[in-house]
C-alpha positions as CSV (number, residue, x, y, z in Angstrom):
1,X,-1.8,12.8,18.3
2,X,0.7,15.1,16.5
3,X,1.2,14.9,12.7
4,X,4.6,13.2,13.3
5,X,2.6,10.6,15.3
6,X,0.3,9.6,12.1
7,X,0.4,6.5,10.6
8,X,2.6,7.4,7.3
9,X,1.1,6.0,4.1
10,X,2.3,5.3,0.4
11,X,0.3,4.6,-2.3
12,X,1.4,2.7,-4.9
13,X,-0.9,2.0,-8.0
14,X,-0.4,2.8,-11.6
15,X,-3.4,4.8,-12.0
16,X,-3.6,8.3,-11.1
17,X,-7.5,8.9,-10.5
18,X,-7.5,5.8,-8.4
19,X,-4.2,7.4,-6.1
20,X,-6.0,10.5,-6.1
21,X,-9.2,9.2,-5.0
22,X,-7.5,7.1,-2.2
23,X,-6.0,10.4,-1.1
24,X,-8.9,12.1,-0.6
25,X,-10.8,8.8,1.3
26,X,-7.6,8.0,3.5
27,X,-6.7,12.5,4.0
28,X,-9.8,12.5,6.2
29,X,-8.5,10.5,8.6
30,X,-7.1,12.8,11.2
31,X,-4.2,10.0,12.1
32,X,-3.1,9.3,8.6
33,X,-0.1,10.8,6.1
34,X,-0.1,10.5,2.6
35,X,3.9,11.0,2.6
36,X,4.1,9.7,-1.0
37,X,2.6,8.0,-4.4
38,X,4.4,5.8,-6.9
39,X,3.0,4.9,-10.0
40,X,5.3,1.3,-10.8
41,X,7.4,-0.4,-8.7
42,X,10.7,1.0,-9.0
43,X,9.5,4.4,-8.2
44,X,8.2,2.4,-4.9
45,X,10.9,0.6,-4.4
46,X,12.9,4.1,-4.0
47,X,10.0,6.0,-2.3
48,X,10.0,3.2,0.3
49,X,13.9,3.6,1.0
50,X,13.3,7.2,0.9
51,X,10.1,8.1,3.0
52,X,9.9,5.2,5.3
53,X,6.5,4.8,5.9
54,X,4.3,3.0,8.1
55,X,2.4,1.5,5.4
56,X,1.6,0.7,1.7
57,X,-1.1,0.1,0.1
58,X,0.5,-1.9,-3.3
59,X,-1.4,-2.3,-6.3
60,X,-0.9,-5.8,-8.2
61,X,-0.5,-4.9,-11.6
62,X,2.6,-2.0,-11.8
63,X,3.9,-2.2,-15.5
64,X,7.2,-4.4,-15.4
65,X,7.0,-5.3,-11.9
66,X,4.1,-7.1,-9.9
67,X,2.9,-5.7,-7.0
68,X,4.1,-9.2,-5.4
69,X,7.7,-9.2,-6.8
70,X,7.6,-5.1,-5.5
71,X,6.5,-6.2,-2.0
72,X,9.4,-9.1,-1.2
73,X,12.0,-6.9,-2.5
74,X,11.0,-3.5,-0.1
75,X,10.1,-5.9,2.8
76,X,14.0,-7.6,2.2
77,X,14.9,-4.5,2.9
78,X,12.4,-2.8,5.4
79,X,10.6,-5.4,7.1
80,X,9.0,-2.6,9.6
81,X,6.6,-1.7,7.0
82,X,3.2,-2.8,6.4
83,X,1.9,-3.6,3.0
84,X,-1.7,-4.2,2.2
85,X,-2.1,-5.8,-0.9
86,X,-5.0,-3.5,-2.8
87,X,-6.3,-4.8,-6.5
88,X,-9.1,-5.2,-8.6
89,X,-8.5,-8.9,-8.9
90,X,-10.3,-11.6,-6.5
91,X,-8.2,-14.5,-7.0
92,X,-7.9,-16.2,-3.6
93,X,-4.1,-17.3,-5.4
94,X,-2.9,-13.8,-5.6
95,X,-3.8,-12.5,-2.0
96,X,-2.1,-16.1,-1.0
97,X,1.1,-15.0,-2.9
98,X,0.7,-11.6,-1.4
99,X,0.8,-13.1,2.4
100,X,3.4,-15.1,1.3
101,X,6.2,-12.7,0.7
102,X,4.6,-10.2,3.9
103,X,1.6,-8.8,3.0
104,X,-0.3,-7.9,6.2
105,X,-3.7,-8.1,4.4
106,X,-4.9,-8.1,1.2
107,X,-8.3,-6.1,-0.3
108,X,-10.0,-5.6,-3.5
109,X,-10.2,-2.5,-5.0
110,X,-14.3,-3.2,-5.0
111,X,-14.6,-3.3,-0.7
112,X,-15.7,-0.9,1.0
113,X,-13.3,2.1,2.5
114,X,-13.6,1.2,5.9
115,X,-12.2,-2.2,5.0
116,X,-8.7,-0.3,4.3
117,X,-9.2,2.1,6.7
118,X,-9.4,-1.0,9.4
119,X,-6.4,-2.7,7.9
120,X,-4.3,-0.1,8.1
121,X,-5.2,0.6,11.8
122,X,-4.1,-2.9,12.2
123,X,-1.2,-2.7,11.0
């Protein structure tokens, strides 16, 4: 598989350690891209248009924008693209809401790697 065959990935998540340490997790997969990161959702919203990945992995709570509201207006747009709802919250509700405007899947921030890494595969 050639680097332009990877799966290309954006993270989205307003904190920096927690990007950072999904880096590292998702870099050692030899078929996945980290082509971006985006702290709130506008800077996703424009990172999506600009980088066209393959997937996000969307974070719930952005600042001004919810990771829900973020998700309906990229997939408007790009419907091609896989998002993965990824927060720290358990709320049956939210990952309903999530599916609801095109999440593929949604995980908490407390599963286990292998979870993501799966999801994203499926995508």
């Amino acid at each position: 598989m050639t680097k332009e065959d990877n799966i290309k990935i954006l993270i989205v998540d307003d904190h920096q350690a927690l990007r950072e340490g999904l880096k590292v997790i998702l870099q050692l997969e030899s078929d996945f891209s980290i082509i971006g990161e985006a702290e709130d959702g506008k800077q996703a919203i424009k990172l999506a248009q600009d980088l066209a990945p393959d997937v996000i992995i969307m974070d719930m709570d952005l600042g001004e924008m919810h990771g829900t509201q973020v998700t309906e207006l990229i997939l408007a747009r790009q419907p091609d693209i896989c998002v993965i709802g990824f927060s720290m919250h358990t709320d049956p509700n939210l990952a309903e809401a999530m599916r609801k405007v095109g999440a593929k899947a949604y995980l908490t921030k407390s599963d286990a790697p292998d979870q993501l890494i799966s999801a994203i595969r499926r995508c």
